[in-house]
N, C-alpha and C positions, 0 to 999 in steps of 0.2 A: 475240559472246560475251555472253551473257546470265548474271544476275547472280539470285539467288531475290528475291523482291518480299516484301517488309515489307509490313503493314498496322496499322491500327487501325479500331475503330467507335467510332460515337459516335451512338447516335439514329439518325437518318435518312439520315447520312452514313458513308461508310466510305472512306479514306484508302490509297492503294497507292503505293508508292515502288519504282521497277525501275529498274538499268540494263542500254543497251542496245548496245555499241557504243561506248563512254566518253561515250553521252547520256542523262543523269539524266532519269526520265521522272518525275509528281507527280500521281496524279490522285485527284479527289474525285466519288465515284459516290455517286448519288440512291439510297437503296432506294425500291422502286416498288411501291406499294400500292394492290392492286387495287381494295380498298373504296374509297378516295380516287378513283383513276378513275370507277368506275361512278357512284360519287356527283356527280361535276362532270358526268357527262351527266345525270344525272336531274335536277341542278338546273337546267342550261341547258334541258332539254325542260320544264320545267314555269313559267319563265322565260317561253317561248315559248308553252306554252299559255296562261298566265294574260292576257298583252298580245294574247292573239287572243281569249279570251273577252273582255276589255274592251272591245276596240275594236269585234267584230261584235257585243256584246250590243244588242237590240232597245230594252231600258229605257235611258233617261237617265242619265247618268255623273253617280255621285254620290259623296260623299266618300269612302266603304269601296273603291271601283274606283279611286281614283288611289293610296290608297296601297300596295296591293297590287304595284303594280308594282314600286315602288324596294324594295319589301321583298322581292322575287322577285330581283331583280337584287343586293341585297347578298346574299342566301345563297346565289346562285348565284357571284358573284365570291368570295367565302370557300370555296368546294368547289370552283373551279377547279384543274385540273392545271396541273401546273409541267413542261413541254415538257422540260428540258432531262435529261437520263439521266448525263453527267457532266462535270468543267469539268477540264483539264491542264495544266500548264504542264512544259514542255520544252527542259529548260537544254543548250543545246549549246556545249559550253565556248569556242569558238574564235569562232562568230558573235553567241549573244545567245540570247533565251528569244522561243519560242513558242506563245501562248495558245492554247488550242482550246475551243472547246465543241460536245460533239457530244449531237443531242438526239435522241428516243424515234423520229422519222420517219427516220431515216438524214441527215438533212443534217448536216455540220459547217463550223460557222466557224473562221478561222484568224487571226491578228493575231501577225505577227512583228514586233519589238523589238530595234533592233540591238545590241551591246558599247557602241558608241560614245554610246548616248543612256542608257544606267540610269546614277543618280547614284547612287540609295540603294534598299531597297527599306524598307517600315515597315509593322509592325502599327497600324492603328487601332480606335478603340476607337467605332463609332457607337452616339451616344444618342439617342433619338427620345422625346415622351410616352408613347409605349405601349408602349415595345420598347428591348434593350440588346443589341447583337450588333459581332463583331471582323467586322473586313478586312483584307489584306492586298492594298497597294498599293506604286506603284512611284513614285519620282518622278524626272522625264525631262529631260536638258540641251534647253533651248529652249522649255519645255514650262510653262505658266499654272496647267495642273492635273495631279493626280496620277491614276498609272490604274492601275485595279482588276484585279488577278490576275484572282479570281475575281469575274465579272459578276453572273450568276444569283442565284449559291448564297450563303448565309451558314453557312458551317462554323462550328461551336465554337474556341475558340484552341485547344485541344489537338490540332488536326486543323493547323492554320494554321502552328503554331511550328516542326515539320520542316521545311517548304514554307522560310518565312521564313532559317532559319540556311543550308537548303542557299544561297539566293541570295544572304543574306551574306558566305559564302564565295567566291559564285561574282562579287561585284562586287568585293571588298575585294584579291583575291589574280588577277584576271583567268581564273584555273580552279576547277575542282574540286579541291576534295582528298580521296583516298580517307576512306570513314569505315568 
C-alpha cells in the first residue's frame, strides 16, 4: 500500500518522504547539472594537458611551469562532480534504519543499523573557517563515535528537521506513529 510522497526543494537538493508497506522511506536527491559535469571534464582534461606540456616541454622548467600546475589541479578539484545522485534513509519500524547511497553509475551502498544500537539521533550544527552547514547524526550503544545519516551530502536543516523528528519518533516510542 503505497502512501503519496511529500517533498520539498531547497537549492540543489530536493527532499521526498513515501511510505511503503508501513516503511517510512527519506530521501535527499542531488539536482544534476549538466554545466557543472561538462565543466569537471574540461577542467580534469586541461589538468592533464597542462602537466604533459610541463613535463615534455623541451625548455628548462622554470618558475611560471611549476605553478601552473597546482593552480590546474585546485580549479579542477573545485569543478569536480559529486558521484553521488541521492542519499535515503529507511526506517523500518520493527528492525532499525537503513542508510543507502545510490550514485550517478548505478552502484548503491547499503549500512543497516539495528533497533538495538540507536540511542539518540541529533542535529548538528558543523563549523568550519570557510563554511557553516547541519548534519544529521545518530549516536550508537557501544559506539566511540557518532554516524552520519547523510555521508556525501550536506542538506539545509529545513530538509534535515522531517528526516530528524520521524526518527525521533521512531527511537522514543519503538515505532512509527501515523502523521
Amino acid at each position: 500500500m503505497k502512501q503519496k510522497s511529500q517533498g520539498i526543494s531547497s537549492g540543489i537538493y530536493r527532499y521526498t518522504h513515501r511510505c511503503e508497506s508501513g516503511v517510512n522511506i527519506h530521501d535527499i536527491f542531488v539536482e544534476r547539472s549538466a554545466f557543472r559535469v561538462l565543466f569537471s571534464y574540461v577542467g580534469a582534461t586541461c589538468l592533464l594537458a597542462n602537466v604533459c606540456r610541463t613535463l615534455l616541454s623541451k625548455e628548462s622548467l622554470c618558475l611560471g611551469s611549476f605553478w601552473s600546475v597546482p593552480f590546474s589541479a585546485i580549479i579542477s578539484k573545485c569543478l569536480q562532480y559529486n558521484p553521488v545522485k541521492k542519499e535515503s534513509l529507511v526506517i523500518m519500524p520493527a528492525f532499525g534504519i537503513q542508510l543507502e547511497q545510490h550514485f550517478w553509475s548505478g552502484r548503491v551502498d547499503r549500512k543497516f543499523v539495528p533497533i538495538s544500537k540507536i540511542l539518540q539521533p541529533v542535529l548538528n550544527e558543523c563549523v568550519t573557517p570557510v563554511t557553516c552547514y547541519w548534519s544529521l547524526a545518530l549516536l550508537l550503544r557501544d559506539e566511540d563515535e557518532t554516524m552520519l545519516v547523510f555521508q556525501n551530502l550536506h542538506p539545509p536543516v529545513k530538509l534535515l528537521l522531517p528526516i530528524w523528528k520521524a526518527l525521533c519518533a521512531f527511537t522514543n516510542t519503538g515505532s512509527i506513529s501515523p502523521s
